[in-house]
C-alpha positions as a Python dict, from the first residue, in 0.01 Angstrom:
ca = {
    (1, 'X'): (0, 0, 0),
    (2, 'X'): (94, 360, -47),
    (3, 'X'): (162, 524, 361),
    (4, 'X'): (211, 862, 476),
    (5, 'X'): (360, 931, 824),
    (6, 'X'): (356, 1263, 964),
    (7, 'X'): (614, 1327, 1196),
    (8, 'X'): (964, 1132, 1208),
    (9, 'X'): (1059, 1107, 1585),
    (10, 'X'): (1102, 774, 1777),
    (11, 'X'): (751, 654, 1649),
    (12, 'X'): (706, 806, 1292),
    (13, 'X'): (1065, 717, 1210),
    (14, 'X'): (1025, 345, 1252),
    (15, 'X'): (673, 259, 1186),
    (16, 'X'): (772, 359, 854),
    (17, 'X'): (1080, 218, 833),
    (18, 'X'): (924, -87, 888),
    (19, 'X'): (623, -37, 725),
    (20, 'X'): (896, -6, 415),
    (21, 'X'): (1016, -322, 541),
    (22, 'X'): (735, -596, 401),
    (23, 'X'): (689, -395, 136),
    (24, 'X'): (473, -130, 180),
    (25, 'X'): (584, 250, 9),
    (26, 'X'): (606, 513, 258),
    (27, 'X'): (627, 855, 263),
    (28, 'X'): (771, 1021, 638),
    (29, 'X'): (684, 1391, 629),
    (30, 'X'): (856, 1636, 876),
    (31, 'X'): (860, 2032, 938),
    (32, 'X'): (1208, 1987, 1004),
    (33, 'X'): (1424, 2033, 693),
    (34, 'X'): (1782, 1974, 849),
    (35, 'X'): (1606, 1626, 961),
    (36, 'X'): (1484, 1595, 611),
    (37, 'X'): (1805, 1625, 466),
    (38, 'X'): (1983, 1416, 721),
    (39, 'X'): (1700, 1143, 630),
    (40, 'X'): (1760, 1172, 297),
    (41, 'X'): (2123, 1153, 290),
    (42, 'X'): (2071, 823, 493),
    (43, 'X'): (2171, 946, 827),
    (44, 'X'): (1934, 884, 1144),
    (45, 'X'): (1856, 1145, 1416),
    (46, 'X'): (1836, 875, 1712),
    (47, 'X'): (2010, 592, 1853),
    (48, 'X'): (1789, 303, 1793),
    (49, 'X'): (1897, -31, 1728),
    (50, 'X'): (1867, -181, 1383),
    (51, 'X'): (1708, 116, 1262),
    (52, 'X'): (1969, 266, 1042),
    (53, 'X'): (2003, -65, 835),
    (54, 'X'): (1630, -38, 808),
    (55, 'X'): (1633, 299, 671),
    (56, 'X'): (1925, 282, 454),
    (57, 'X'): (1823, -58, 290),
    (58, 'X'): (1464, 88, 214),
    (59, 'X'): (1570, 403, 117),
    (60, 'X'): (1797, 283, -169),
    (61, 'X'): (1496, 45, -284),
    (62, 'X'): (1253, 308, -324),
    (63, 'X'): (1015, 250, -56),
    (64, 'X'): (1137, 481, 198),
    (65, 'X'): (1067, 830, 71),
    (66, 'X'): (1136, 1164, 305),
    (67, 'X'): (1002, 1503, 272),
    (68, 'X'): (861, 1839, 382),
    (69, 'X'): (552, 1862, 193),
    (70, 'X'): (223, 1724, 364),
    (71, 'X'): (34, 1791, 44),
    (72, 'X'): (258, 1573, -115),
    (73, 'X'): (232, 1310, 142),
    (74, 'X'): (-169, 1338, 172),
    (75, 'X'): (-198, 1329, -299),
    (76, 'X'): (15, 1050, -300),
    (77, 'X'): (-71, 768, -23),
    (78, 'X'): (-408, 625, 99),
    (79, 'X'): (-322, 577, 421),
    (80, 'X'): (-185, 892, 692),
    (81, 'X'): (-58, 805, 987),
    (82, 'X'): (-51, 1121, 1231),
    (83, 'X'): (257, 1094, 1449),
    (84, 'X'): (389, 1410, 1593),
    (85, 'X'): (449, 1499, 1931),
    (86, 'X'): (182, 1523, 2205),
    (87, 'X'): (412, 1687, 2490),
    (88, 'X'): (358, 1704, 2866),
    (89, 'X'): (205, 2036, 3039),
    (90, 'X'): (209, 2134, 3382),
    (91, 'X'): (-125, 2011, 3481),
    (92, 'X'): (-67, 1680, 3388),
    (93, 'X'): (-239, 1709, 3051),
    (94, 'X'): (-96, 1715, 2678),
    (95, 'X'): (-26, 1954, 2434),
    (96, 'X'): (-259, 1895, 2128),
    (97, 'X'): (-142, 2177, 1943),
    (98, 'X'): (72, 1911, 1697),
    (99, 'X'): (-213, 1667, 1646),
    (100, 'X'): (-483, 1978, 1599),
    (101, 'X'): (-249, 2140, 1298),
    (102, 'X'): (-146, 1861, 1120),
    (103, 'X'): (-502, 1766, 1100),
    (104, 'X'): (-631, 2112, 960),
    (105, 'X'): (-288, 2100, 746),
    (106, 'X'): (-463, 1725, 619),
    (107, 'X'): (-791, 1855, 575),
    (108, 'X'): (-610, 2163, 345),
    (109, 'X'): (-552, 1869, 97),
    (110, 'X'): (-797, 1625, 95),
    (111, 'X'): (-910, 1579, -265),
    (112, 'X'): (-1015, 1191, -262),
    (113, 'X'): (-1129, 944, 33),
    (114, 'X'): (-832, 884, 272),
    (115, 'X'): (-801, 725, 644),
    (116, 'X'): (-651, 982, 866),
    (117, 'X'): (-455, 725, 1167),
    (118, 'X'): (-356, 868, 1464),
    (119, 'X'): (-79, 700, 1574),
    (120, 'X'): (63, 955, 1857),
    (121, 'X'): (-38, 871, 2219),
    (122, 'X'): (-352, 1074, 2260),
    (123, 'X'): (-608, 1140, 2499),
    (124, 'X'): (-950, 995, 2482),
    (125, 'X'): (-1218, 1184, 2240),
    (126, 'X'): (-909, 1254, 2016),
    (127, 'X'): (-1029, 1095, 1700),
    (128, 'X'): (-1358, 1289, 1766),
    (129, 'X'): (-1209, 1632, 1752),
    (130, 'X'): (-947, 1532, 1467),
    (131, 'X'): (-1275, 1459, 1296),
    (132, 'X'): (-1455, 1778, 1381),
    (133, 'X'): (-1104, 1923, 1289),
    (134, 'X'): (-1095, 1814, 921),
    (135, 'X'): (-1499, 1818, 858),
    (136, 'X'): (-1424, 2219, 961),
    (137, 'X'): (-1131, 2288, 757),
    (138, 'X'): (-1158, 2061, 442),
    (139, 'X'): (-1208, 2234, 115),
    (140, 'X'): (-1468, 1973, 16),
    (141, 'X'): (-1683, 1733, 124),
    (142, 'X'): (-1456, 1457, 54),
    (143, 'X'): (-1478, 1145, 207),
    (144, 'X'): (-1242, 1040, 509),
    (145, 'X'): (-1254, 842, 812),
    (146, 'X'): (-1025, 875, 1120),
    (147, 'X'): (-862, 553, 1274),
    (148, 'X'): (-663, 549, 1624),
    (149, 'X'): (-407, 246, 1610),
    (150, 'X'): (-200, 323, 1956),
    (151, 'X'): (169, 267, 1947),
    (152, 'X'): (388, -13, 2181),
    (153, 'X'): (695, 50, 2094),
    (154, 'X'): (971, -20, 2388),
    (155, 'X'): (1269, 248, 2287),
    (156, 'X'): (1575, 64, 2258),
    (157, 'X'): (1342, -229, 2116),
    (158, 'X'): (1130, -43, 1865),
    (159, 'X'): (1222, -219, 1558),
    (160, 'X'): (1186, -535, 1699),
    (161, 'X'): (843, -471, 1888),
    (162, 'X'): (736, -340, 1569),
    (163, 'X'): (816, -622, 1362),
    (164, 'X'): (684, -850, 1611),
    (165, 'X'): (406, -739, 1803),
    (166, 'X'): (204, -859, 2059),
    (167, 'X'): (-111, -673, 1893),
    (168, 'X'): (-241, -482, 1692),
    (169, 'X'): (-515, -222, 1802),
    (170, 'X'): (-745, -66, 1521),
    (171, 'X'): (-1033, 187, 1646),
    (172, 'X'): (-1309, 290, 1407),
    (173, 'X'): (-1612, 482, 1406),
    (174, 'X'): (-1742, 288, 1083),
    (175, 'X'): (-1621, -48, 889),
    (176, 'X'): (-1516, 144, 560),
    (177, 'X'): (-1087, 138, 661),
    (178, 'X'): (-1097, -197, 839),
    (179, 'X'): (-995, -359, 574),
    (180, 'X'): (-681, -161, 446),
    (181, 'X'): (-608, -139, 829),
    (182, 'X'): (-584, -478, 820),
    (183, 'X'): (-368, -516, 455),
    (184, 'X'): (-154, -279, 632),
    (185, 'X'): (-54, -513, 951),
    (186, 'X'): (-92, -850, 741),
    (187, 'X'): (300, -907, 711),
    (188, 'X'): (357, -869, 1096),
    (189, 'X'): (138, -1204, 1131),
    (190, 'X'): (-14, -1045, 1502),
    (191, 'X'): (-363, -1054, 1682),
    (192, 'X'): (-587, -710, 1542),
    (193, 'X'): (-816, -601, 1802),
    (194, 'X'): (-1038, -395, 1579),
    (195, 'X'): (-1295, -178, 1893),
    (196, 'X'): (-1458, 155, 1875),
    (197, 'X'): (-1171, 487, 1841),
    (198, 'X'): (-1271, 569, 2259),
    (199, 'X'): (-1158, 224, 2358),
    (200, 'X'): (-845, 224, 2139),
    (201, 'X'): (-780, 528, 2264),
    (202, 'X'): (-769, 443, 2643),
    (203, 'X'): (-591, 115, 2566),
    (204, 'X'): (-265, 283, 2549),
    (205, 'X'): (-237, 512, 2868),
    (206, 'X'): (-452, 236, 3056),
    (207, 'X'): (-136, -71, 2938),
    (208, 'X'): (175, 227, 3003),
    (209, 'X'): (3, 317, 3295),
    (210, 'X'): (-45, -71, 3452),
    (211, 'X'): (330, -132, 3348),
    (212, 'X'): (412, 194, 3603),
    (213, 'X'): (231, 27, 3850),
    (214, 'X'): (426, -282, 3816),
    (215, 'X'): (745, -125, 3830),
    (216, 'X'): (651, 105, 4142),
    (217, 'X'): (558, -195, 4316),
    (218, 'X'): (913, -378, 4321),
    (219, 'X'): (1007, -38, 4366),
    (220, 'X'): (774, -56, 4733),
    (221, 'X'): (887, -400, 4817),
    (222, 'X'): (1274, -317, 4776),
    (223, 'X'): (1179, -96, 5095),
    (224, 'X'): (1030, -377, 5279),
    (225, 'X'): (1296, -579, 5149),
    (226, 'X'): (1584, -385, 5258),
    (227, 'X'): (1372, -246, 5597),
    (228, 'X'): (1320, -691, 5640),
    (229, 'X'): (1708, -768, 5513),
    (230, 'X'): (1528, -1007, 5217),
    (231, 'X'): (1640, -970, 4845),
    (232, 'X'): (1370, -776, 4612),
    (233, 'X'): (1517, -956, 4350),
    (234, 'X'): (1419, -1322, 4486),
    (235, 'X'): (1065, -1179, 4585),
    (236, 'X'): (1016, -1057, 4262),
    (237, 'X'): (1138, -1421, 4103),
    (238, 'X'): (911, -1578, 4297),
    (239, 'X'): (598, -1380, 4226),
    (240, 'X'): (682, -1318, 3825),
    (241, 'X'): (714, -1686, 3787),
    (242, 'X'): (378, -1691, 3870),
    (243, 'X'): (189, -1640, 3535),
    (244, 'X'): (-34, -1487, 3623),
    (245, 'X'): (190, -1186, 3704),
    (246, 'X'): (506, -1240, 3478),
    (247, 'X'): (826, -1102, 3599),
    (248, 'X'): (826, -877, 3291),
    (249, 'X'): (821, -462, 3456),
    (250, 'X'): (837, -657, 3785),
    (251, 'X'): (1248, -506, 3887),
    (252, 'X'): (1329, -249, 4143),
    (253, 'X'): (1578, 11, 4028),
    (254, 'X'): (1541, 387, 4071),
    (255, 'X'): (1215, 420, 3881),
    (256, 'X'): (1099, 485, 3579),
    (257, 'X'): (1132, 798, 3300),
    (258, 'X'): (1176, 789, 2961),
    (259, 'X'): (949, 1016, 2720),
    (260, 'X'): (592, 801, 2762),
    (261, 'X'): (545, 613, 3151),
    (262, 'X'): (588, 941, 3341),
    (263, 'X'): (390, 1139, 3063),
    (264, 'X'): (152, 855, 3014),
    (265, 'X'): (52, 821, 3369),
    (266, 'X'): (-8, 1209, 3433),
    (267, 'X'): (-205, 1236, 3138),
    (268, 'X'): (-433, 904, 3252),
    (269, 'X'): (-474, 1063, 3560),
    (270, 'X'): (-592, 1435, 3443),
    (271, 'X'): (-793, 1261, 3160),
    (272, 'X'): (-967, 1029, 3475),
    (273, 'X'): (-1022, 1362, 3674),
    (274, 'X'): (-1220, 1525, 3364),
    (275, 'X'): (-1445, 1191, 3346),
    (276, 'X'): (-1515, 1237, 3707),
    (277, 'X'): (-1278, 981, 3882),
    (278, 'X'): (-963, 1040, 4125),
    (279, 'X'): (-771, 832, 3982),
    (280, 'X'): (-559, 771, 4338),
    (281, 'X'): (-404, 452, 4284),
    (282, 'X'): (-219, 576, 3991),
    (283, 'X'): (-126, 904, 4168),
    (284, 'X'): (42, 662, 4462),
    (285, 'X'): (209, 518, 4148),
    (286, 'X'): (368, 828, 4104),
    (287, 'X'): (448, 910, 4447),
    (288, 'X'): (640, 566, 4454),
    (289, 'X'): (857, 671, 4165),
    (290, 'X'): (941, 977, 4303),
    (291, 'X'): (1040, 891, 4634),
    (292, 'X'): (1272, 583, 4531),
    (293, 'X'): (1486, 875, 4332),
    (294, 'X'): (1445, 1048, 4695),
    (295, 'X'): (1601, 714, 4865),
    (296, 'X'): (1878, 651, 4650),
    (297, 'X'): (2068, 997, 4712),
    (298, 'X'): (1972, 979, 5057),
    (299, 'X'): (2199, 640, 5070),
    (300, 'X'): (2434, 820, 4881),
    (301, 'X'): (2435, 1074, 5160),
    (302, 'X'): (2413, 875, 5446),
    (303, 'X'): (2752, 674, 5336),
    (304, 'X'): (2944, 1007, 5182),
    (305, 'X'): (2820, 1191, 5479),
    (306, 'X'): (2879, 1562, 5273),
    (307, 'X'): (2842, 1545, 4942),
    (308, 'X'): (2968, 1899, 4885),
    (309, 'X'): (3333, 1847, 4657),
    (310, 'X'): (3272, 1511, 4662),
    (311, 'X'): (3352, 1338, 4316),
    (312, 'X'): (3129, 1082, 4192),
    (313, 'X'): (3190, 839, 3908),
    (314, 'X'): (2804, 792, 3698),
    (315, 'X'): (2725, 544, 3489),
    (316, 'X'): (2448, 586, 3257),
    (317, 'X'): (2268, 887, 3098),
    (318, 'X'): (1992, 735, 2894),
    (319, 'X'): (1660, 674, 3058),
    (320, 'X'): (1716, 288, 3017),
    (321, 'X'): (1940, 63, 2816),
    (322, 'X'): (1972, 107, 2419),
    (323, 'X'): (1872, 423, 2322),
    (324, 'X'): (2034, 768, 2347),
    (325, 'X'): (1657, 944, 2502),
    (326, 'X'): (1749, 1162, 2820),
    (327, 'X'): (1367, 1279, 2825),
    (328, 'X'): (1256, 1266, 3204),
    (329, 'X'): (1577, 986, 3269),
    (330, 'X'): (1620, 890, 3631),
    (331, 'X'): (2014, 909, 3549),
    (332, 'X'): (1982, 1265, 3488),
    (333, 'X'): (1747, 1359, 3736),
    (334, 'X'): (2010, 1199, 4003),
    (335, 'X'): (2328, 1398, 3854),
    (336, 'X'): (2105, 1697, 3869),
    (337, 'X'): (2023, 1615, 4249),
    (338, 'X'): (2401, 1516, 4357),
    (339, 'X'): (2489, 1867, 4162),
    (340, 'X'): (2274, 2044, 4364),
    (341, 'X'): (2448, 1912, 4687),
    (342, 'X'): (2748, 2028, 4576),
    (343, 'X'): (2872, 1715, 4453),
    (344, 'X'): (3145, 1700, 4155),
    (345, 'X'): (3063, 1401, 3826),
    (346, 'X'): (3297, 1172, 3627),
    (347, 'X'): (3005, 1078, 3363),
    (348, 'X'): (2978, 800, 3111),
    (349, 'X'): (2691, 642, 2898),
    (350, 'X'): (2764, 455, 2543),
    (351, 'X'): (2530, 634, 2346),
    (352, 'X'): (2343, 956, 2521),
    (353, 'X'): (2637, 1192, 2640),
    (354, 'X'): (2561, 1444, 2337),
    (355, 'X'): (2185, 1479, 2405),
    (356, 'X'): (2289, 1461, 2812),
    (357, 'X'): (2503, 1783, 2779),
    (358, 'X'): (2198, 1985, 2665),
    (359, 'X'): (2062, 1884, 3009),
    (360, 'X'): (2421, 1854, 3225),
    (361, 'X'): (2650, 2063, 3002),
    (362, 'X'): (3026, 1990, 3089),
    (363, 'X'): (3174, 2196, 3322),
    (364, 'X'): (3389, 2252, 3605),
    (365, 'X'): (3143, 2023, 3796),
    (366, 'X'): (3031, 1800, 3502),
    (367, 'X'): (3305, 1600, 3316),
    (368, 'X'): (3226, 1367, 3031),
    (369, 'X'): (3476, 1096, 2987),
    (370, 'X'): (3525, 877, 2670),
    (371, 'X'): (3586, 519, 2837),
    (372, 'X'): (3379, 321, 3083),
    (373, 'X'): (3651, 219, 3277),
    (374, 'X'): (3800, 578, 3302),
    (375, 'X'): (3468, 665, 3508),
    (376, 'X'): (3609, 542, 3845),
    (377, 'X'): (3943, 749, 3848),
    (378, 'X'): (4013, 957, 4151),
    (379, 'X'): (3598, 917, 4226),
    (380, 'X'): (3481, 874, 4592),
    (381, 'X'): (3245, 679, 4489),
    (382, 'X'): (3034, 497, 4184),
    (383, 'X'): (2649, 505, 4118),
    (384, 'X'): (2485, 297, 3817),
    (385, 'X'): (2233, 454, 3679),
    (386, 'X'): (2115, 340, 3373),
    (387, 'X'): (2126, -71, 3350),
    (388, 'X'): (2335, -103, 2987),
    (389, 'X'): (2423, -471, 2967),
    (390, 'X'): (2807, -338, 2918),
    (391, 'X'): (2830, -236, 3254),
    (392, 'X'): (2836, -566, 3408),
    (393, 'X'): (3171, -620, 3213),
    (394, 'X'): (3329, -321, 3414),
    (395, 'X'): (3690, -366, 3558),
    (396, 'X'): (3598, -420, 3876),
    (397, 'X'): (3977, -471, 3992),
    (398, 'X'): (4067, -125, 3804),
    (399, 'X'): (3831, 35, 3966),
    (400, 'X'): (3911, -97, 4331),
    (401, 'X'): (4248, 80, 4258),
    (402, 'X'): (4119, 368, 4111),
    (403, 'X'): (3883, 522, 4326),
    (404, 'X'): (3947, 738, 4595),
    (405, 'X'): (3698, 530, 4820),
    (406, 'X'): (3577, 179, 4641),
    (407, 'X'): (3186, 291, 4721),
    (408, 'X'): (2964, 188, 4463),
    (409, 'X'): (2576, 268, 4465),
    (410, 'X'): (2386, 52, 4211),
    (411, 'X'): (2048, 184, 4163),
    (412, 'X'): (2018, -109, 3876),
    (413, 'X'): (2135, -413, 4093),
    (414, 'X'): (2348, -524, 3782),
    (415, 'X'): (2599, -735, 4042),
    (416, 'X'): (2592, -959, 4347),
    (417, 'X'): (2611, -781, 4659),
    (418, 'X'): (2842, -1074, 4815),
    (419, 'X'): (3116, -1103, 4529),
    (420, 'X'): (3121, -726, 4554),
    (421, 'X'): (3238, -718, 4913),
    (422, 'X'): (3482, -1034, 4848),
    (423, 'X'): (3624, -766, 4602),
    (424, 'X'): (3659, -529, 4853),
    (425, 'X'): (3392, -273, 4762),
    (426, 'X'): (3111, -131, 4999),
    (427, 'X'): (2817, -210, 4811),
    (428, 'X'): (2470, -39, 4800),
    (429, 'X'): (2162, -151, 4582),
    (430, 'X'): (1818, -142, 4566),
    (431, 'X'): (1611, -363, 4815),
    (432, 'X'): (1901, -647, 4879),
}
């Protein structure tokens, strides 16, 4: 089929590089014409893996097509998919702004039937005002129909989620763009749950927001673990091997960030409040998040006693493990926090130190260093902060020699807290 997505961030970018992928010709349209160009010289904006090959291999056949024009996206594909930002705002509720202007910039150049898709996470009653939105602003009274087919893609697994997901959600108003919904997801060989727009719509922020409840619960038994001296990370064994739970979102660590759970969950909650319900439990979801960050630097405290001049070695920059997004990441929130007190960074992550420095920029207090192993010089002590699978591979003998004080503070419990003291470290995790 011919595809249009609007927007070419995390989501845009690889639904339709994988759209491209079985075969399908897509056009991504952005505002943005240095990310045009970049796009179109074969270069990708963000770390994600397997994407570039993706791109670059479905550029040069054809199907991958990049440009500015939205008219030129909307004449020449029967499908658009609408995925632009849908930022956070201070009351907990998201800026539509994106969603409402690509839609009127649509309905500018509707000349035939088409099937409008939002993809971006939206709130409930979205597809009814992107309808009102192009019915207002359309030239004619073309024919369209507006679909909402949520997004689950994991960053740092998008590609793969993509390619293999565990479902596919299509929400109508009417029958007429099942069926090239349905020619569109064919290749991926996954359930379709096809329900009305208003149920597809609350699927998403109702799944990210049960997956934050998971996580803030190991978060709230590595208290009562530690508090009990038990290991979160047996408790959590036992209960995910049940499966009826899973042990999938079921690990304590400092919390979770990243550009949709904390965003997600807010907006559930304000969009819950507007229907009339106080929405606690998720609100004590958020409270748990926030106060494990609140923990963690008050163990760092508690052990460096003043943190003021102290240098401290920190792994990890990226919200979680293969990607380069510092959006809302717990690693950055705690540098910010140990900065605050005064505190002095040797800082490391594999792939998200450029993005980090628009957010920590290097200083006299802020030093970025090229080699894992080089983050432990002269440091009085070590946190992890992001759980990148290299980490575990650290030279834990260099680093007994190098640091000032062998402290480490491992907010992603990525060793064993008894061959850590055989090496001679003081060792402090999460809830073990």
């Amino acid at each position: 089929m011919k595809i249009t997505i609007i927007g070419t961030g995390y989501v845009g970018l690889v639904t339709g590089a994988c759209f491209a992928e079985v075969g399908h010709t897509v056009t991504c349209v952005d505002a943005d014409p240095k990310k045009v160009a970049l796009l179109q010289a074969g270069g990708i904006p963000i770390y994600e893996p397997g994407l570039d090959e993706v791109v670059r291999r479905n550029v040069a056949a054809g199907r991958l097509l990049f440009t500015q024009s939205t008219g030129e996206g909307v004449a020449n594909s029967e499908v658009i998919f609408i995925a632009v930002p849908t930022p956070p705002q201070p009351d907990g509720s998201v800026d539509m702004s994106y969603i409402e202007s690509v839609a009127r910039e649509v309905a500018g150049h509707l000349t035939a039937y088409r099937i409008i898709v939002d993809k971006s996470t939206v709130p409930v009653k979205t597809g009814e005002k992107v309808t009102e939105t192009i019915k207002r602003y359309r030239k004619t009274s073309v024919d369209f129909d507006v679909v909402s087919n949520p997004e689950f893609l994991r960053e740092g697994f998008a590609v793969e989620d993509l390619m293999k997901p565990d479902r596919v959600v299509i929400g109508v108003s009417s029958q007429r763009p099942v069926a090239a919904m349905k020619e569109i997801y064919s290749p991926f060989n996954a359930p379709i749950i096809v329900t009305d727009t208003n149920s597809a719509e609350l699927i998403k922020h109702a799944a990210n927001s049960f997956l934050a409840l998971k996580i803030s619960y190991a978060n709230a038994l590595s208290v009562i673990c530690e508090a009990a001296g038990a290991n979160v990370q047996e408790v959590t064994r036992g209960m995910g091997l049940d499966n009826r739970i899973g042990t999938r979102f079921l690990q304590a660590s400092l919390g979770f960030g990243g550009s949709c759970f904390p965003k997600d969950l807010s907006a559930f909650i304000h969009i819950s409040e507007e229907l009339g319900y106080d929405f606690q439990l998720l609100k004590e979801v958020q409270r748990i998040n926030a106060d494990q960050m609140a923990r963690f630097v008050k163990k760092i405290q508690d052990n460096l006693w003043v943190l003021r001049d102290k240098r401290i070695g920190v792994l990890g920059l990226a919200f979680k493990q293969n990607t380069d997004d510092v959006r809302t990441s717990p690693a950055i929130d705690l540098c910010q926090r140990l900065l605050k007190e005064g505190a002095k960074l040797r800082v490391y992550d594999p792939e998200a130190m450029e993005k980090a420095k628009a957010l920590l920029p290097a200083s006299d207090t802020v030093e970025y260093v090229a080699d894992m192993d080089a983050v432990t010089d002269g440091v009085d002590a070590l946190a992890i902060a992001t759980e990148w699978p290299q980490f575990t591979k650290l030279d834990l003998a260099r680093a007994r020699k190098s640091m000032r004080t062998p402290i480490i503070f491992d907010g992603r419990n990525l060793f064993d807290p008894a061959e850590m003291e055989k090496l001679g470290f003081i060792y402090k995790s999460i809830g073990r």
